[in-house]
MIDRENPA-94052 format. One line per 3 residues: for each residue x, y, z of C-alpha. Coordinates in Angstrom, 2 decimals. Example, Ala and Ser with C-alpha at 12.3 -4.5 7.8 and 13.67 -1.06 7.14 Angstrom:
2
12.30 -4.50 7.80; 13.67 -1.06 7.14 $
REM end
This chain:
567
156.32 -20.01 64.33; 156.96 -20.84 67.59; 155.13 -18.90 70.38 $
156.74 -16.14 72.62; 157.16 -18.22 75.94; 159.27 -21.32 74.18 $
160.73 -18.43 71.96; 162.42 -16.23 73.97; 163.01 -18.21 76.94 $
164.63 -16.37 79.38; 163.34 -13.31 81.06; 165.57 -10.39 79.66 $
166.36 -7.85 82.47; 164.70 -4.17 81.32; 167.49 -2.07 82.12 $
170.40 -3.63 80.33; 168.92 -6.21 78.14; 171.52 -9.21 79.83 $
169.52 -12.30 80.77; 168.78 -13.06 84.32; 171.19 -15.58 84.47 $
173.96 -13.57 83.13; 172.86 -10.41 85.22; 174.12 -13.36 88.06 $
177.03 -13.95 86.80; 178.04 -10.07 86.44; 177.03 -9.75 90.19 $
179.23 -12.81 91.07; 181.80 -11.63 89.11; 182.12 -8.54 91.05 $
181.70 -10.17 94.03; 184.83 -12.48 93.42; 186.35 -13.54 89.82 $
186.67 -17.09 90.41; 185.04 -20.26 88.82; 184.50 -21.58 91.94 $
181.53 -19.27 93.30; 180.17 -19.64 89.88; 179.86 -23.30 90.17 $
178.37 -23.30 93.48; 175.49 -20.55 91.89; 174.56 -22.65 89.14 $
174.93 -25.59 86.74; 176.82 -25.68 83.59; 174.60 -23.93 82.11 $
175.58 -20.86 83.59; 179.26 -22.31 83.24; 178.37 -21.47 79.34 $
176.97 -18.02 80.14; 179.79 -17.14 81.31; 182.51 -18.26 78.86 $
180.04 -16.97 76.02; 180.61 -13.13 78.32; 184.13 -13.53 78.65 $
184.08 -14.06 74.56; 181.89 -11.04 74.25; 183.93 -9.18 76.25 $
187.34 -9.75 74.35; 185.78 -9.31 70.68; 183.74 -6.19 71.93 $
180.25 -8.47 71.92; 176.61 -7.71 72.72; 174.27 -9.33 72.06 $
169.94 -8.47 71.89; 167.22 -10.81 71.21; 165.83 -8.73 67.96 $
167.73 -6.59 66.52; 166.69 -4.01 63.59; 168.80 -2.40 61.16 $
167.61 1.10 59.87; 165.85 4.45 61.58; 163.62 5.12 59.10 $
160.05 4.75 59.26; 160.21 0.99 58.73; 162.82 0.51 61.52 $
160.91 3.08 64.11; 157.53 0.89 63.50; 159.80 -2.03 64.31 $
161.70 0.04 67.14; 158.19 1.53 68.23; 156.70 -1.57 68.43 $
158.98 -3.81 70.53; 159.48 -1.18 72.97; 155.81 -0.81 73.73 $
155.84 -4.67 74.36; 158.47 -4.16 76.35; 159.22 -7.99 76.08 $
162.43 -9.20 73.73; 165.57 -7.02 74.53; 166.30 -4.99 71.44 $
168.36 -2.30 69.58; 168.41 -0.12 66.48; 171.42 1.10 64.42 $
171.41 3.45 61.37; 174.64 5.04 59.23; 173.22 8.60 59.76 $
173.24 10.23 63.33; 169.89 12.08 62.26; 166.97 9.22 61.91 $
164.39 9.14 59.08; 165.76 7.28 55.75; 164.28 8.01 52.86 $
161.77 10.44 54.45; 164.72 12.97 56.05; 164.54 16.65 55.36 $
167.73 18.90 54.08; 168.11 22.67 54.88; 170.19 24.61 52.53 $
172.21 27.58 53.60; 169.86 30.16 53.20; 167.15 28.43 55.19 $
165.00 26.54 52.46; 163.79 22.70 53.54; 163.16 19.89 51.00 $
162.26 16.67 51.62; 164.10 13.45 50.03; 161.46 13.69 47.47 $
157.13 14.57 47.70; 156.12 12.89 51.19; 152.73 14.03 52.86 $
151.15 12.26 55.61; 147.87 10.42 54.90; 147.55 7.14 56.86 $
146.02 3.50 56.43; 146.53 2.77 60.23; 145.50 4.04 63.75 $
148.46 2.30 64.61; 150.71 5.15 62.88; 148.52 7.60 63.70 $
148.76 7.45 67.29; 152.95 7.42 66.86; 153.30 10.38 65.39 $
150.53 12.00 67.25; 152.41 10.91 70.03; 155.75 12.32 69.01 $
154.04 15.88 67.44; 150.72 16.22 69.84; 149.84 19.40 69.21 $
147.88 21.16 66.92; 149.87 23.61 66.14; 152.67 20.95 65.09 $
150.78 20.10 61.87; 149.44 21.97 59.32; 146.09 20.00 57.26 $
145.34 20.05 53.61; 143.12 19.75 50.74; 145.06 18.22 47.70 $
145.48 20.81 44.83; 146.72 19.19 42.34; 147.33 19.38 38.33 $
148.68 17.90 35.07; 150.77 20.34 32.88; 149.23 19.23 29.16 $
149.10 20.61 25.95; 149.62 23.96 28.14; 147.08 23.54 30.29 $
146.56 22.42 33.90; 144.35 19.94 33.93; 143.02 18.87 37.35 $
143.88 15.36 38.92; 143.72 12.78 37.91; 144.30 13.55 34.44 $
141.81 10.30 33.01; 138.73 11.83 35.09; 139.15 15.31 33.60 $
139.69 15.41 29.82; 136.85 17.64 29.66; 139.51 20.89 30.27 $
141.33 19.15 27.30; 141.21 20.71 23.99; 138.39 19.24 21.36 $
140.76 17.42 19.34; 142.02 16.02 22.53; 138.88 15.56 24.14 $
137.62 13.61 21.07; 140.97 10.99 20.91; 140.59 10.50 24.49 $
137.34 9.40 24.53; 137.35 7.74 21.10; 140.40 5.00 22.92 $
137.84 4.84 26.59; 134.90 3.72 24.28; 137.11 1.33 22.45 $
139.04 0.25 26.02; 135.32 -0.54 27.44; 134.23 -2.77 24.60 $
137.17 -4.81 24.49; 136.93 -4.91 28.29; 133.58 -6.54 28.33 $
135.01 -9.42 26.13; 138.15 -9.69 27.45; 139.04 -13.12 29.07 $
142.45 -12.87 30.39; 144.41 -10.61 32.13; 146.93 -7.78 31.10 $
150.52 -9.22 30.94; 152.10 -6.09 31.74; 151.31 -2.35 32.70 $
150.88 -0.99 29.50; 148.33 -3.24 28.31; 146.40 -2.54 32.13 $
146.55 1.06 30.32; 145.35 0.42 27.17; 142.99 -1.69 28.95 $
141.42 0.38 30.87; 141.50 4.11 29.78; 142.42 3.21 26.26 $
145.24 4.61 23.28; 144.14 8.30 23.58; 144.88 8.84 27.03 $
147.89 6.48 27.23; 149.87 8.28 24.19; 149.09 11.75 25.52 $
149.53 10.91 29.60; 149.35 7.52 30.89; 153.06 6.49 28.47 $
154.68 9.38 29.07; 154.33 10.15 32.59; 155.31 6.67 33.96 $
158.18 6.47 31.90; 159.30 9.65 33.61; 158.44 8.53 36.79 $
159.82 4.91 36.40; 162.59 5.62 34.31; 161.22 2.14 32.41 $
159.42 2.04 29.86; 155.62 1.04 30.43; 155.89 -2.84 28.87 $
158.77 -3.77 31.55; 156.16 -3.09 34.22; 153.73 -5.52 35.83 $
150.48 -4.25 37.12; 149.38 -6.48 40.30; 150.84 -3.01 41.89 $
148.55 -0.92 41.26; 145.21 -1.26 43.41; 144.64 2.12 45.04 $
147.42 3.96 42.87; 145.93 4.71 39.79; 142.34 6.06 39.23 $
139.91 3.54 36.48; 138.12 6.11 35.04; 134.31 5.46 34.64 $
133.18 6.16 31.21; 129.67 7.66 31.87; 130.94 10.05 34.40 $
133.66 11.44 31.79; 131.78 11.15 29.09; 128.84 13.57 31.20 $
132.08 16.12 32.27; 132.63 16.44 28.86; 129.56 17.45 27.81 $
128.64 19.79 30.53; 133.03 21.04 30.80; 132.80 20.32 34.73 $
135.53 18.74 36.32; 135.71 15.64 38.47; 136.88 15.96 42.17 $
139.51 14.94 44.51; 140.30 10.98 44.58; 142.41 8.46 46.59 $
143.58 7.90 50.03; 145.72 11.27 49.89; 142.83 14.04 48.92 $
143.48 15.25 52.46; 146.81 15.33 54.18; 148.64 16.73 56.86 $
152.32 17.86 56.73; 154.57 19.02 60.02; 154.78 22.55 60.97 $
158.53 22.77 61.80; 161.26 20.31 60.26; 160.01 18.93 57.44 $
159.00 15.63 57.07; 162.20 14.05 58.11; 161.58 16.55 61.85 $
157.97 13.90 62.45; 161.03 10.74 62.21; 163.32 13.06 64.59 $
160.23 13.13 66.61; 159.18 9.74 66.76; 162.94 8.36 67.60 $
163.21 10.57 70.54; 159.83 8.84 71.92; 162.38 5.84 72.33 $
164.92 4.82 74.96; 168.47 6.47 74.27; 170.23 3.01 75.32 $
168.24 1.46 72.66; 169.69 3.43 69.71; 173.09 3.34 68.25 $
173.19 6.02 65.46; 176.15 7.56 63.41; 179.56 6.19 62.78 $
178.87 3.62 65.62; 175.61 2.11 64.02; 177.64 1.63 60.09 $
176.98 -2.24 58.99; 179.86 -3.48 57.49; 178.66 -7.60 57.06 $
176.03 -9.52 58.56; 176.50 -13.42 59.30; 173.78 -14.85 59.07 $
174.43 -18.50 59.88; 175.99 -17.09 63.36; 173.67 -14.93 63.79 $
175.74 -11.70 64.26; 176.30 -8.04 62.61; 179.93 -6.80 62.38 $
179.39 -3.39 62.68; 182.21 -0.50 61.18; 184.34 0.08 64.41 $
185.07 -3.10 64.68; 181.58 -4.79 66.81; 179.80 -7.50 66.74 $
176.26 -7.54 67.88; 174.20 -10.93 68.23; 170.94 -11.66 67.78 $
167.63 -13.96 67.48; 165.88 -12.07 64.87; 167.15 -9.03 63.04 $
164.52 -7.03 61.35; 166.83 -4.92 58.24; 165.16 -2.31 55.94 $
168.29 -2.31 54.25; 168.16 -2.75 50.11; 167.75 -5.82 49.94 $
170.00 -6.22 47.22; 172.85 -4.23 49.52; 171.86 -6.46 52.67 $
172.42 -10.16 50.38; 176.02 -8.39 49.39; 176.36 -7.72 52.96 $
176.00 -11.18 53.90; 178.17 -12.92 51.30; 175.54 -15.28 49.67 $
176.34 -16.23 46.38; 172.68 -17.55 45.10; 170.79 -14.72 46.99 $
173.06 -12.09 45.51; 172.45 -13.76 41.75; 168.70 -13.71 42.93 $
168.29 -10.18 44.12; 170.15 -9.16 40.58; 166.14 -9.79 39.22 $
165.09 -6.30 41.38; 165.47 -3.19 39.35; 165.41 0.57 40.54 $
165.51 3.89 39.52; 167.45 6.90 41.18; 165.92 10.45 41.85 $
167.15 13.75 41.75; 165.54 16.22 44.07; 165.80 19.65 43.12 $
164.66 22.82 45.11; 164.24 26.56 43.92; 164.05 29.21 46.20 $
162.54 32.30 45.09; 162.14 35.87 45.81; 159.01 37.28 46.14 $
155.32 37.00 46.99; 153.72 33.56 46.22; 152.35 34.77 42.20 $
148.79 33.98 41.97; 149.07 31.52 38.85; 150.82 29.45 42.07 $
147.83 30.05 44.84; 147.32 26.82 46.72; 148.74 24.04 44.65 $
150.19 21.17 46.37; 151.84 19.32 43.75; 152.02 18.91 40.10 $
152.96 16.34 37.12; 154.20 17.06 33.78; 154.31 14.07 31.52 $
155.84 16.32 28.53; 159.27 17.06 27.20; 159.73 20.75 27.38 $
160.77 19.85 31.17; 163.26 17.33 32.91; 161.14 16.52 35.88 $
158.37 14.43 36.07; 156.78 16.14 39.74; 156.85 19.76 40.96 $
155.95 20.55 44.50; 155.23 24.20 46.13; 156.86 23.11 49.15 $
156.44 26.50 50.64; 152.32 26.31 50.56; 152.90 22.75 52.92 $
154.53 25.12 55.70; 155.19 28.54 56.19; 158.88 27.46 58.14 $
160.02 25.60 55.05; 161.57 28.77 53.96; 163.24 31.68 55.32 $
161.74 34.58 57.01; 160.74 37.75 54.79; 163.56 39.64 57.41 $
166.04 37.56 56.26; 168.17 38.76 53.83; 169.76 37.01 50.58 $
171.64 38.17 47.61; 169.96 37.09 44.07; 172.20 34.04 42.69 $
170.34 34.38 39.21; 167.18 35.06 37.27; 165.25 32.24 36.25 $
166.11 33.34 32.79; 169.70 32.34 33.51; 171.23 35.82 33.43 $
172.96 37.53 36.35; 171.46 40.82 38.20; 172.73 44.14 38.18 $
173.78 43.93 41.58; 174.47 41.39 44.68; 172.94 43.21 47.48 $
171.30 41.25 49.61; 167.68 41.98 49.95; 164.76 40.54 52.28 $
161.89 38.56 51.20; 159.27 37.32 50.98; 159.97 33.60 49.96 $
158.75 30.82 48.40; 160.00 27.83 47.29; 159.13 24.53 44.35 $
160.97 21.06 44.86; 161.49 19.38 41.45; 161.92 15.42 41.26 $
163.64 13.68 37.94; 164.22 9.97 37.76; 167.28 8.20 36.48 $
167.77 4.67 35.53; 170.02 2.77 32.84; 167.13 3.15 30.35 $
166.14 6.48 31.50; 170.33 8.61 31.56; 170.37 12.66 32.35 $
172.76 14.77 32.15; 173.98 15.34 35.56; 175.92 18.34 35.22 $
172.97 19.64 33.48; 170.06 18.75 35.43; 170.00 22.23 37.72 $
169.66 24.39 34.65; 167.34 22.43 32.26; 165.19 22.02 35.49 $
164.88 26.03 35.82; 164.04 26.47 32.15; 161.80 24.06 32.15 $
160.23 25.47 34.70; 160.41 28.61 32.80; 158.69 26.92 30.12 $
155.76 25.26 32.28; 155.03 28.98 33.11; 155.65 28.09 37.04 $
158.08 30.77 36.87; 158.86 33.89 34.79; 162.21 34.30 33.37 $
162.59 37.85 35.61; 161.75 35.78 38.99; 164.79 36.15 41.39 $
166.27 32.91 42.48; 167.97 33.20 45.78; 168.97 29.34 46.76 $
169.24 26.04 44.78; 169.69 22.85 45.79; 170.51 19.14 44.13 $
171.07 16.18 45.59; 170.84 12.47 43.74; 169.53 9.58 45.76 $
170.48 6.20 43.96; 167.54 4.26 45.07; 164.62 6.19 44.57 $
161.47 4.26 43.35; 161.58 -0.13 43.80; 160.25 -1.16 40.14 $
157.58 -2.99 40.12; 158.96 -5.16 36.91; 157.53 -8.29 35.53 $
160.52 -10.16 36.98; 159.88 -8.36 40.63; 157.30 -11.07 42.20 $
159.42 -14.37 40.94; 162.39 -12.97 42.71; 160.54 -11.85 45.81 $
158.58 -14.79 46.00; 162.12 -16.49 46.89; 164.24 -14.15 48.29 $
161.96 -13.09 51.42; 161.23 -16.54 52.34; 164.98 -17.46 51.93 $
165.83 -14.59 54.14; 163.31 -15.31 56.72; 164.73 -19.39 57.34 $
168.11 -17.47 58.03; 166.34 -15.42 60.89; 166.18 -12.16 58.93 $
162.75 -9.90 58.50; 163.83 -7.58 55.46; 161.11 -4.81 55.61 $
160.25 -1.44 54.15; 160.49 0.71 51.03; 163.33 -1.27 49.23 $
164.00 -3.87 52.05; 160.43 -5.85 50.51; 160.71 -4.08 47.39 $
156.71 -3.38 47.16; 156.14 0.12 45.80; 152.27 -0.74 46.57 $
153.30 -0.71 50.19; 156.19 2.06 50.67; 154.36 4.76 51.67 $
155.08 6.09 55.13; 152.41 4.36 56.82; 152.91 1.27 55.43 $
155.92 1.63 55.53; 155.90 1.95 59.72; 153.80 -0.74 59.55 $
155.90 -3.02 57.61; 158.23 -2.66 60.90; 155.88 -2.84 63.50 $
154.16 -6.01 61.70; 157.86 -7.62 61.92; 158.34 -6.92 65.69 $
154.87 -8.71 66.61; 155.01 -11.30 63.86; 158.11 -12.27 65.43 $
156.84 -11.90 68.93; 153.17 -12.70 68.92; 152.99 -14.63 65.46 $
150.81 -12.20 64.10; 150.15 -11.87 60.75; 152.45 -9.45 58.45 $
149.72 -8.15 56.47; 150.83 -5.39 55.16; 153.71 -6.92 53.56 $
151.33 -9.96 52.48; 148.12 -8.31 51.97; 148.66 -4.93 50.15 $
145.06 -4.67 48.56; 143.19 -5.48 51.87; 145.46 -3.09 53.65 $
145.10 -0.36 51.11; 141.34 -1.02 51.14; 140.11 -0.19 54.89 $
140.81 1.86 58.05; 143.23 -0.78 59.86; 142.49 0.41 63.54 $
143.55 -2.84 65.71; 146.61 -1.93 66.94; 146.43 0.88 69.04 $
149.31 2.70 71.32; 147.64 1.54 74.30; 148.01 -0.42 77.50 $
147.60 -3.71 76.20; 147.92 -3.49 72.54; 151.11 -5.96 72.75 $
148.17 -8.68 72.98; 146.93 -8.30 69.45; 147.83 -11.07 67.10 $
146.97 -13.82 69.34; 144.25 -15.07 67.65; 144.78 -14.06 64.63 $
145.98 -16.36 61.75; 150.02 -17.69 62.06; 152.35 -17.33 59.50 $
REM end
């Protein structure tokens, strides 16, 4: 990679991004139009600058150094990055006029918020955690919790994760649970090769008792694939190995293990919803710098000119472009026969969010949950969360008052008055795939009963706002075919110039959380920069496995990578 200073060049001016030499020409140009004063300023060199300005001019042309496709939180780590470096001229461009991606909040008519699916902020990085302590840097702009969490089973809620606590488990349960962990450690202590897929990691490791009644059913809900189309080099920090002596001493004394992984403690905004911290964070950067909305639509990218056609009719050049487009959607974009046959390898599933909005004070078979996962049939979705316990403003006011649209029983009230609160609200997420269909037209009602049936409502609770909305990408399978098409298709991308980062733009569920997910942006900008090491993108498992505080949003911090290993 070749270093910053035989990179880049020129010195990019800082208010308008033009380089010094054709900042020169401008002046000289306004000074008098001719060729002649040109040619007495500079060499044909600058001869060039200026034809390539009169070109840009005619064909509505810019042109930036790195530019990044995407406000989400891949694209603002990217965006965040560069413009505390304050080196490379750079812009960012996204479809929607409101930033934040797949981590955006809605607001239905009656004033209930819910996230593009279960987001809470826990963090890897002090990198992140000084951005969005930067863009929300008060206390009062958070609210900090303890994770409550359950699995419906067998009508019970058993406390997470599900493999740690078969003691609250029924005998007969208890005793096929454990019966498949003995087994599971035995093998595993002659076992000499590895599990092919993610099913046998299951077996594996927790054994057939607590794969048939959770581990199977759950994942297939969530994945929308069944378990043996799965590989399981994902996994590290996601899924809890449950220690045999310690379950088998719960189960003889009934206690319960406690809280486990990176996310036992979170924090979620006060005000806005997740999507409000990406709001946040984008208004931290320059306005000049962002092109949202109509304006910012991608229509092609040409990759062996090195230029984005954008909807209105733009072009935009550049060195590097950082995209957390799908990457599937961005090798369509650019017309490549072999990568679009490649990126056909990827699979995903879709999610439909769901929110309930409910009359009434918070029931105490509710309290403090955060979120909960039902790996049974008597409901369509595979997550509930209690989205009002994350923040008192995701819901309306108790003044505020709304007509009842239903009881949860599905039949109508005796009358449509509208009545004040108080509120509280559950967001329900179902998955969708080609192996996995639903019944669209459906979904909203079998989601109430079955919420009905999970006993998270009664059937005489008053339901005052609904809300569905179906995002097509919604979880990057990890599949057995995902690594041998990644293992090409990044590295292909990259010779062309193009970083594709984040959630489904590197197509690493192990890595799309929102931290890593920032990261995976801000890693671009200074491995393109700096030549630092992407390792969040290369390195999931050392990532995932310490407190990564090197960068820092600091005077200086552009310096990091110097030393570190190149690409």
């Amino acid at each position: 990679m070749e270093n910053s200073e035989r990179f880049w060049g020129k010195t990019r001016d800082k208010n308008n991004g033009l380089s010094n030499e054709r900042q020169l020409i401008w002046d000289v140009l306004d000074v008098d139009g001719s060729l002649m004063w040109i040619k007495l300023v500079a060499p044909m060199v600058v001869i060039a600058e200026y034809r390539l300005c009169l070109v840009e001019a005619d064909l509505q042309c810019s042109s930036v150094d790195i530019l990044v496709i995407g406000a989400g939180p891949t694209g603002l780590g990217a965006a965040k990055r560069l413009n505390q470096i304050n080196g490379p001229s750079w812009l960012i461009l996204d479809s929607n006029e409101t930033p934040g991606g797949l981590a955006s909040t809605d607001v239905t008519d009656e004033g209930f918020l819910y996230d593009v699916g279960g987001h809470v902020i826990f963090s890897h990085y002090k990198y992140f955690d000084d951005c969005i302590d930067e863009a929300l840097p008060n206390l009062d702009d958070w609210y900090t919790h303890q994770r409550i969490s359950y699995v419906r089973c067998k009508n019970l809620w058993v406390p997470y994760p599900f493999q740690n606590n078969i003691s609250m488990l029924p005998k007969e349960e208890q005793v096929k649970c454990m019966d498949g962990m003995i087994d599971a450690a035995l093998e595993f202590r002659v076992a000499n090769t590895k599990p092919k897929n993610f099913d046998e990691w299951i077996v594996r490791m927790m054994g057939t008792g607590i794969a048939d009644l959770f581990m199977r059913p759950y994942n297939y809900k969530v994945w929308a694939v069944p378990t043996t189309k799965m590989q399981c080099e994902w996994l590290g920090e996601r899924v809890a190995a449950p220690d045999l002596k310690t379950v088998t001493k719960n189960v003889i004394l009934q206690k319960t293990a406690g809280n486990w992984g990176p996310n036992a403690t979170f924090r979620f905004p006060a005000h806005g919803g997740t999507g409000g911290i990406w709001i946040a964070v984008a208004g931290t950067l320059p306005k000049e710098k962002k092109l949202f909305g109509e304006k910012g639509i991608v229509t092609k990218v040409d990759a062996d000119n090195k230029m984005v056609v954008l909807k209105d009719g733009t072009s935009i050049g550049y060195e590097r472009l950082i995209t957390t487009m799908a990457v599937d959607s961005l090798t369509e974009s650019m017309g490549d026969k072999e990568l679009i046959d490649l990126s056909k390898g990827l699979f995903h599933s879709s999610t439909h969010v769901i929110g309930v909005g409910v009359r009434g004070e918070r029931p105490e078979r509710i309290g403090d949950k955060c979120w909960l996962y039902f790996p049974e049939d008597d409901c369509p979705f595979y997550r509930a969360t209690i989205f009002s316990n994350y923040s008192p403003n995701n819901q309306p006011p108790m003044s505020k008052k709304l007509p009842t649209l239903q009881l949860a029983d599905g039949s109508y009230p005796s009358s449509q008055e509208a009545k004040e609160g108080p509120y509280w609200s559950i967001m329900l997420e179902v998955s969708e795939s080609s192996m996995k269909p639903v019944n669209i037209a459906n979904l909203l009602k079998d989601s109430i009963q079955g919420l009905v049936n999970t006993e998270i409502l009664q059937p005489t609770d008053e339901i005052v706002s609904t809300y569905h909305r179906r995002f097509e990408r919604g979880y990057p399978t990890p599949s057995l075919e995902r690594e041998g098409v990644l293992k090409k298709l990044l590295p292909a991308l990259r010779e062309k110039g193009i970083y594709s980062r984040g959630r489904f733009g590197s197509w690493r569920y192990e890595v799309g959380n929102q931290d890593h997910s920032f990261m995976l942006g801000a890693e671009a900008a200074d491995n393109i920069v700096n030549g630092a090491t992407e390792l969040t993108l290369n390195y999931p498992d050392f990532v995932n496995g310490r407190k990564n505080d090197e960068r820092r949003l600091v005077e200086g911090a552009q310096l990091f990578g110097r030393n570190l290993l190149k690409n």
